[in-house]
C-alpha positions as semicolon CSV with decimal commas, in nm:
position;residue;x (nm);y (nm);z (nm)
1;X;2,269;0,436;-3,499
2;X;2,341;0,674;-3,158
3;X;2,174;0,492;-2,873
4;X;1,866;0,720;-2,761
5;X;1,890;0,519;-2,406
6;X;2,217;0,667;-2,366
7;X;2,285;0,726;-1,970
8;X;2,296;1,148;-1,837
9;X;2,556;1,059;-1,670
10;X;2,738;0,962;-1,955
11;X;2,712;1,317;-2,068
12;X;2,825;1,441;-1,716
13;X;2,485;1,585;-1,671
14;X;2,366;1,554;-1,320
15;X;1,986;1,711;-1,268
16;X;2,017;1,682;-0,890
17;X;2,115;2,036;-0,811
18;X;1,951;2,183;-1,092
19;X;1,585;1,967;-0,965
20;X;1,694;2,050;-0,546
21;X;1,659;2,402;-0,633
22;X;1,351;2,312;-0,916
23;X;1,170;2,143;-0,601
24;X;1,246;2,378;-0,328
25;X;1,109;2,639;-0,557
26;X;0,758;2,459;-0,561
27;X;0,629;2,588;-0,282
28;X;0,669;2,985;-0,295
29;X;0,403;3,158;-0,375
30;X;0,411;3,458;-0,553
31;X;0,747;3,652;-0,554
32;X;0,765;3,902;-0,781
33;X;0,368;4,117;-0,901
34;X;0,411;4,319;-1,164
35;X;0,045;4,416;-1,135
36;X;-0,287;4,273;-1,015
37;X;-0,237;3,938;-1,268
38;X;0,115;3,938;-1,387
39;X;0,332;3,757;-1,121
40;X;0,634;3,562;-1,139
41;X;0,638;3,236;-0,902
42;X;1,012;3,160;-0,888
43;X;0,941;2,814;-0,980
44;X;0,935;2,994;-1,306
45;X;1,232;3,156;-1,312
46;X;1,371;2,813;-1,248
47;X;1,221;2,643;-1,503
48;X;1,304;2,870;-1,749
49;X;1,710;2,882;-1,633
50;X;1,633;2,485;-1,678
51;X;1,469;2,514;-2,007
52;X;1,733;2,698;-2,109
53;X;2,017;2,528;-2,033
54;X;1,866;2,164;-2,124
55;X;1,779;2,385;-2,489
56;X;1,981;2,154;-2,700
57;X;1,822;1,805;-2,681
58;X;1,571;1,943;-2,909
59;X;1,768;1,837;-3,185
60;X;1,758;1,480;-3,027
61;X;1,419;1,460;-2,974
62;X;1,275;1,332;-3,322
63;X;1,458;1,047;-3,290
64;X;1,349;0,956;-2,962
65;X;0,964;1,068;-3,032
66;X;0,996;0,801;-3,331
67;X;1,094;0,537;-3,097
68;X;0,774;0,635;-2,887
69;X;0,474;0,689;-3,090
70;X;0,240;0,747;-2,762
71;X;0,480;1,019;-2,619
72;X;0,537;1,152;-2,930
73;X;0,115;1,227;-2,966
74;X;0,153;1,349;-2,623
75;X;0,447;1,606;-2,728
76;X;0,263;1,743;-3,010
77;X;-0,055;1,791;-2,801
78;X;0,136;1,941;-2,507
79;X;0,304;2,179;-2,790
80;X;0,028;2,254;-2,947
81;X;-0,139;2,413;-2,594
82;X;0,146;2,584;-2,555
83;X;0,142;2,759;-2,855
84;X;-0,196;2,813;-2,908
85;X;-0,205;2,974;-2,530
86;X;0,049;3,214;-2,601
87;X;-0,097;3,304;-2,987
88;X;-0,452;3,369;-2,750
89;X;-0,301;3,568;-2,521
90;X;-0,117;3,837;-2,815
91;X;-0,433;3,837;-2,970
92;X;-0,689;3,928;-2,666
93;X;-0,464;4,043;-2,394
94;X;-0,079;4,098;-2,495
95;X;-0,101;4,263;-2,109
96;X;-0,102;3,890;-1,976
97;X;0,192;3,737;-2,143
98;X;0,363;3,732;-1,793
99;X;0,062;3,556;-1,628
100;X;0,040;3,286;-1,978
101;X;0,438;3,220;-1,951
102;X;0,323;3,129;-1,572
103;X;0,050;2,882;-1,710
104;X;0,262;2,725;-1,995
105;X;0,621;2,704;-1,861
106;X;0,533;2,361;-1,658
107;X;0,431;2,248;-1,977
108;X;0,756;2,314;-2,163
109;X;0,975;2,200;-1,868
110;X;0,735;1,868;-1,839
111;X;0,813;1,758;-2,170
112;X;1,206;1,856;-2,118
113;X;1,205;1,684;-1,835
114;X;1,038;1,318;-1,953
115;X;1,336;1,289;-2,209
116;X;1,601;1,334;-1,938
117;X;1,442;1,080;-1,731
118;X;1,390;0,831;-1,966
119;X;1,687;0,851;-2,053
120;X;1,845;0,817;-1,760
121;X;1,831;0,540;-1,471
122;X;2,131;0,728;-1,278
123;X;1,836;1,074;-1,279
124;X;1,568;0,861;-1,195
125;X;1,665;0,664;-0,886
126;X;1,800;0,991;-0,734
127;X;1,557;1,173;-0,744
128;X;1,326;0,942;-0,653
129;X;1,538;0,916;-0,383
130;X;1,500;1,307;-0,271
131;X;1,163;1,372;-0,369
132;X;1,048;1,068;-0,128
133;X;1,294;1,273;0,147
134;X;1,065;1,584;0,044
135;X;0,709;1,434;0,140
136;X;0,901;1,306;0,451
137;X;1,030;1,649;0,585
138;X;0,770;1,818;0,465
139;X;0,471;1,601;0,654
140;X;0,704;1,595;0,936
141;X;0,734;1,958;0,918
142;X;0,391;2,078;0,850
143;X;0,208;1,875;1,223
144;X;0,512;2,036;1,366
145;X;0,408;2,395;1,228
146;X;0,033;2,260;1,338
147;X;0,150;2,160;1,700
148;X;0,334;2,489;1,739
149;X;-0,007;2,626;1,665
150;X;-0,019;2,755;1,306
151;X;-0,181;2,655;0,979
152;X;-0,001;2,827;0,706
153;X;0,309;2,984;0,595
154;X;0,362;3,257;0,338
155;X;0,701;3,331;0,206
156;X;0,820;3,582;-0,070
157;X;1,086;3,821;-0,166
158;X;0,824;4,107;-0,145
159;X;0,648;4,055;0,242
160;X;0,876;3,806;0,407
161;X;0,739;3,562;0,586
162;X;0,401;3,536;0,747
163;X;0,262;3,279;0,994
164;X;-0,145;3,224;1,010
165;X;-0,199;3,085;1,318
166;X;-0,475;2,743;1,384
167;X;-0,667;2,970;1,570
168;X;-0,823;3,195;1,339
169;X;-0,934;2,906;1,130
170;X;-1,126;2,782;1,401
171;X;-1,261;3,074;1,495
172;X;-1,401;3,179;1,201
173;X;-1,401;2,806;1,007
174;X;-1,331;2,577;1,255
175;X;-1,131;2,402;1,090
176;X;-0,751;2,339;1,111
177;X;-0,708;2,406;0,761
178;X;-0,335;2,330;0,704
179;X;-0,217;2,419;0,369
180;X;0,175;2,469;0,534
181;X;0,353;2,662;0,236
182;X;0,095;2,648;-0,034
183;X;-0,202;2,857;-0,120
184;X;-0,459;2,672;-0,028
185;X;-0,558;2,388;0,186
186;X;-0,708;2,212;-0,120
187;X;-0,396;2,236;-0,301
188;X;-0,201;2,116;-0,001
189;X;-0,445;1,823;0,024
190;X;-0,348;1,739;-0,298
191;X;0,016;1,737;-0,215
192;X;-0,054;1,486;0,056
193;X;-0,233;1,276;-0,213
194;X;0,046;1,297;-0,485
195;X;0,273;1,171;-0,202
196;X;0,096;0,911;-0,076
197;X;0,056;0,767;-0,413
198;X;0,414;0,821;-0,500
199;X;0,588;0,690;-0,174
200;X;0,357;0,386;-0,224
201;X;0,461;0,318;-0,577
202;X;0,803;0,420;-0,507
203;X;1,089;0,137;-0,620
204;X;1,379;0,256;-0,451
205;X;1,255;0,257;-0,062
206;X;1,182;0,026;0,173
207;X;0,860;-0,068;0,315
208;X;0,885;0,042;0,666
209;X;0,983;0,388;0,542
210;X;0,677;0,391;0,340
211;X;0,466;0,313;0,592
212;X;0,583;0,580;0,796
213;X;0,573;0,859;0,555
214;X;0,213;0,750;0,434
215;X;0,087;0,747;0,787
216;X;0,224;1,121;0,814
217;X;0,069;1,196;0,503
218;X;-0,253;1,074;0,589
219;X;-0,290;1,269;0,922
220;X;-0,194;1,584;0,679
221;X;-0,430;1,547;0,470
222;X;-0,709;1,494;0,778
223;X;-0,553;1,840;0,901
224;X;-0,594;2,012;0,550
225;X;-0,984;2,000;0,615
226;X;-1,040;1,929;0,216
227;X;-1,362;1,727;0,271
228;X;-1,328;1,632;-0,100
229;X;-0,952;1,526;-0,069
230;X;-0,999;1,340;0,235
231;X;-1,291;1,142;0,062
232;X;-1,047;1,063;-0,212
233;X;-0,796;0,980;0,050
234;X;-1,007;0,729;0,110
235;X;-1,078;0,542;-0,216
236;X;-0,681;0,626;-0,238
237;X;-0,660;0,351;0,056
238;X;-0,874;0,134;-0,054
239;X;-0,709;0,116;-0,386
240;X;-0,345;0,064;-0,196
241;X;-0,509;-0,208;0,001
242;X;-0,694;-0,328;-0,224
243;X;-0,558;-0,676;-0,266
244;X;-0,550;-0,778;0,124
245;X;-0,901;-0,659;0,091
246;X;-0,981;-0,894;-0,174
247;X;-0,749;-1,143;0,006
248;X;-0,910;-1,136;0,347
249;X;-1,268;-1,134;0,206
250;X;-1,189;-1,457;0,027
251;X;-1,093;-1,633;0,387
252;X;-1,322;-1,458;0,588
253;X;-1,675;-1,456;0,465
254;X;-1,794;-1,287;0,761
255;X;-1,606;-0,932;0,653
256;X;-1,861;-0,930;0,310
257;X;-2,132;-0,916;0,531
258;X;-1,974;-0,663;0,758
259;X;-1,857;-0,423;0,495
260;X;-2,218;-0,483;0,310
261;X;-2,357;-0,289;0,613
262;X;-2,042;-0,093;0,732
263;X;-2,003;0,097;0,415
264;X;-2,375;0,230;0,359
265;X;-2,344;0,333;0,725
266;X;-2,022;0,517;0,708
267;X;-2,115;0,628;0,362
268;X;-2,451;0,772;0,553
269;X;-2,243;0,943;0,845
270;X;-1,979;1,118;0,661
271;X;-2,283;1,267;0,482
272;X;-2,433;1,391;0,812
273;X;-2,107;1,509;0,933
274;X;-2,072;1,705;0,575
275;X;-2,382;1,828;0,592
276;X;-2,342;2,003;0,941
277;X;-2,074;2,204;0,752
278;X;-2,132;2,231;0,414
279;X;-2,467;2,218;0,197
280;X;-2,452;1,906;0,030
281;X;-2,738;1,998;-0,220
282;X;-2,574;2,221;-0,351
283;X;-2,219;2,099;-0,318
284;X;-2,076;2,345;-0,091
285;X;-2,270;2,626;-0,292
286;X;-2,060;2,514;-0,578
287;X;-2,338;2,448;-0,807
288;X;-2,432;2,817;-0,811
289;X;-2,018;2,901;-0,854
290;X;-2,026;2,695;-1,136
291;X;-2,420;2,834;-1,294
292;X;-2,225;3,199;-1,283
293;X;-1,923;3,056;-1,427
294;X;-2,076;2,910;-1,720
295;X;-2,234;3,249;-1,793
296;X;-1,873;3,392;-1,794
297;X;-1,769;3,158;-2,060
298;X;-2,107;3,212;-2,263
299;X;-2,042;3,559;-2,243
300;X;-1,664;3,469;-2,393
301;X;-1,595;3,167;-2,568
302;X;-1,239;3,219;-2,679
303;X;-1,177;3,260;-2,291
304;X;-1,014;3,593;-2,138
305;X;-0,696;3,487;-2,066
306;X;-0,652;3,572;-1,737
307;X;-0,864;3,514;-1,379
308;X;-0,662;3,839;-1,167
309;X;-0,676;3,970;-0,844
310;X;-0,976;4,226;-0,951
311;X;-1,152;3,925;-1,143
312;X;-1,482;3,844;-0,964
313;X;-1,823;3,667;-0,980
314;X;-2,150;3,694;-0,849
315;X;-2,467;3,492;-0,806
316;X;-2,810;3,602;-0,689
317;X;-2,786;3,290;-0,424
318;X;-2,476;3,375;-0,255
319;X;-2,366;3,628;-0,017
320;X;-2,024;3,648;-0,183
321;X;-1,820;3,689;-0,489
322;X;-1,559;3,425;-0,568
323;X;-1,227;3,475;-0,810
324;X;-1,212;3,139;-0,966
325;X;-1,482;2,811;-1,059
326;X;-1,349;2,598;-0,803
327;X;-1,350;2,371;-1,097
328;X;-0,992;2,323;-1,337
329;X;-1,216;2,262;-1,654
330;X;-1,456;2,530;-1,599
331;X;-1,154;2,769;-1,481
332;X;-0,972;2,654;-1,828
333;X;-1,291;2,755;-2,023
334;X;-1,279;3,063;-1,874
335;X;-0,912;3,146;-1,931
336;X;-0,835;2,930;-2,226
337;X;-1,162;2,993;-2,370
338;X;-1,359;2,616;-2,605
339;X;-1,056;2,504;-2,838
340;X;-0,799;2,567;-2,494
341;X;-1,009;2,353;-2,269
342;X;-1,096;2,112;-2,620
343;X;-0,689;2,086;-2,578
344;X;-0,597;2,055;-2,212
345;X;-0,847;1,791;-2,199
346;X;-0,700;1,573;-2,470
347;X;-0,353;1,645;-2,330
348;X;-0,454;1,470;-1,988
349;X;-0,675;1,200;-2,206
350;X;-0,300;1,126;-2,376
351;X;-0,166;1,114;-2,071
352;X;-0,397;0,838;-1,908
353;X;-0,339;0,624;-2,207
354;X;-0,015;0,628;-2,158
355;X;-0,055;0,511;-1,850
356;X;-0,303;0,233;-1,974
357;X;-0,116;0,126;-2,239
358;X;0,149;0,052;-2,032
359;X;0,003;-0,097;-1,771
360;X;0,071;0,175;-1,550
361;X;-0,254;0,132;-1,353
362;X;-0,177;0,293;-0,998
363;X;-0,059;0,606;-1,214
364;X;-0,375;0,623;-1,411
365;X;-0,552;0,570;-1,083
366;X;-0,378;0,827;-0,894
367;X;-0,434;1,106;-1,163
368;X;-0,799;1,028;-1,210
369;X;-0,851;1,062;-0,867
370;X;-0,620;1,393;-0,880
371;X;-0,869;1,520;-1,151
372;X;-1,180;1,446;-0,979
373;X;-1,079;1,634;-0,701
374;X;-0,983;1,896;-0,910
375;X;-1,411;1,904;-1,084
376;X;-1,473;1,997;-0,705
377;X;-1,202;2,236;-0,593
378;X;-0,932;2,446;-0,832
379;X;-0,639;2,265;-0,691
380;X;-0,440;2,187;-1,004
381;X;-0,330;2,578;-1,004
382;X;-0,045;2,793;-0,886
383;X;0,256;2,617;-0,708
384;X;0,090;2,277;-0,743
385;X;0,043;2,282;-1,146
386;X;0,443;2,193;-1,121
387;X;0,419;1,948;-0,862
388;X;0,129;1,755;-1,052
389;X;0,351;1,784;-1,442
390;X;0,658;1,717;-1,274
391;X;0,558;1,433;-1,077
392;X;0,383;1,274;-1,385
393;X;0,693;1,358;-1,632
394;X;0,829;1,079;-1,328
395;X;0,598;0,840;-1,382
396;X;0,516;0,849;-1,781
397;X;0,913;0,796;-1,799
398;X;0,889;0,533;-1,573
399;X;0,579;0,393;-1,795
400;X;0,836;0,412;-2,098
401;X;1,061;0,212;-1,964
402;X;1,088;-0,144;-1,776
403;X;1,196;-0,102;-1,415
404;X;1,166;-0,424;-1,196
405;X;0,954;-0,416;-0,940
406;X;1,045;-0,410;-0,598
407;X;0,954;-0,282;-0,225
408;X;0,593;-0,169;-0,376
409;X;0,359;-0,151;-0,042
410;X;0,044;-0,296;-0,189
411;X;-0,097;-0,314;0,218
412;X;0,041;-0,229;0,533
């Protein structure tokens, strides 16, 4: 019987150049609009030239889904979104097949990309290899940009590049808010997170570099301004440290009693500090965002398919109209429409048992922290839907397979 374990470098298939372009690709925005909610990202185009070329392990995939009956629930599921997205979309808006192959292609290229890596130890240390180099440069890079005096970058093929400089945040926010090359300074406070839990739980660097990168991606994610992110930053922490925490309170008695007061206080401030900014009854208004987005999906249960440029909402409380639900469930109900979200939901529920029925806690962790941060702010969208699939195809190959632990930084 063929060996599904089989090395890619046996097949003289190296992913490295294909995945350098993959990841530089993540963070362009919008390169090519066709019209106010059909866009290309090239990340797409990408992922479809990899999709395409990587076509013909489908016939090889049966008999490695049999040897994994988890993953093999998880393909079907993932599958099934796909197609059931794209069947929605050529039955309620064949306009927005451009804006659906956007939503689903990370899905496609996900699943693609978990056989490679399980199947592969040669794939996986590489590029666990670059993508820690990646969160390096990158942090490095974006308190440069900051220092230099600017927040945000835009790049495309259509306007070139455009600089937003700190200033007019502050004037009109004050707040740094860096998001450095992606949309939004949620989503980029995600980024910071996804790093921080993947240089930490990385196998193939060394602790002093991960020390140093985490740092940097700490002070990032301070500068993004997500209060949500940088709250989840924090359990983040606690969770990395959590064992000289549990360590240290078991030799010195004196630290329960501290953090027994410490935390209400802090817990108390950072709600004072929030609430100078933000009104914390109403979540940062989002409670009325989310009351007008659940009339939206009343209003259309099989979901519309697409949340464009000319797509707003209203409420009677606010001053404003906003373009999405600052929420990734409620924005699924409204694209995706009831049996969508029913799926999506069930595709990440696969995922965490994955995670938990390998053991994989610090993965299924990470993500639930990456989804509650995503009920309070739409930050699993655009460029950083890849970088959240991609990064998990990563670790659920890693979960499928027995790697020896080394190097992991479980405190500073």
């Amino acid at each position: 019987m063929e060996d599904i374990y089989m090395t890619l470098k046996d097949e003289k298939y190296n992913a490295i150049p294909i995945m350098i372009l993959y990841l530089f690709a993540l963070v362009l925005i919008k390169v090519i609009v066709l019209d106010n909610f059909n866009y290309f990202y090239f990340v797409t185009l990408i992922s479809g030239l990899f999709i395409l070329y990587r076509i013909g392990i489908i016939v090889k995939m049966k008999g490695f889904l049999d040897r994994n009956r988890d993953l093999k629930y998880f393909y079907y599921i993932a599958s099934i979104y796909v197609i059931y997205v794209l069947i929605l979309t050529l039955v309620k808006m064949p306009s927005g097949i451009v804006y659906s192959v956007n939503i689903v292609i990370p899905f496609i290229t996900m699943l693609f990309l978990i056989y490679d890596f399980v199947n592969s130890d040669y794939v996986i240390e590489k590029l666990n290899k670059f993508i820690f180099y990646i969160f390096l440069i990158t942090s490095i890079a974006a308190i440069v940009m900051v220092i230099l005096g600017y927040s945000k970058i835009d790049l495309s093929f259509e306007y070139g590049i455009y600089l937003t400089p700190t200033k007019t945040y502050l004037m009109w926010d004050h707040e740094v808010r860096l998001s450095w090359l992606t949309s939004h300074k949620s989503r980029y406070a995600l980024y910071c997170l996804i790093g921080i839990f993947f240089v930490n739980y990385n196998k193939f660097i060394n602790k002093k570099m991960k020390v140093f990168t985490i740092v940097l991606l700490y002070i990032n994610l301070i500068l993004s301004s997500s209060i949500t992110s940088i709250a989840i930053g924090g359990l983040a922490l606690i969770f990395i440290l959590k064992d000289i925490i549990l360590n240290s309170f078991s030799r010195f008695r004196w630290l329960k009693i501290l953090t027994i007061i410490g935390v209400p206080a802090i817990g108390i401030v950072s709600i004072w500090i929030v609430s100078m900014k933000r009104n914390i009854f109403t979540l940062g208004s989002r409670l009325y965002i989310w009351q007008s987005a659940m009339q939206q999906i009343g209003s259309d249960p099989m979901g519309n398919v697409s949340m464009g440029s000319d797509f707003l909402m209203s409420n009677p409380n606010l001053d404003f109209q906003f373009t999405n639900g600052h929420n990734i469930f409620i924005n699924e109900l409204i694209e995706r429409g009831i049996i969508g979200s029913i799926l999506f939901i069930v595709l990440l529920l696969a995922m965490l048992f994955i995670y938990y029925k390998n053991r994989k806690i610090e993965y299924l962790v990470a993500n639930i922290l990456f989804i509650a941060g995503g009920c309070i702010d739409y930050t699993i969208a655009s460029e950083m839907t890849y970088i959240f699939w991609f990064i998990n195809a990563l670790w659920i190959a890693e979960s499928m397979r027995n790697f020896k632990s080394k190097n992991i930084l479980y405190g500073f």
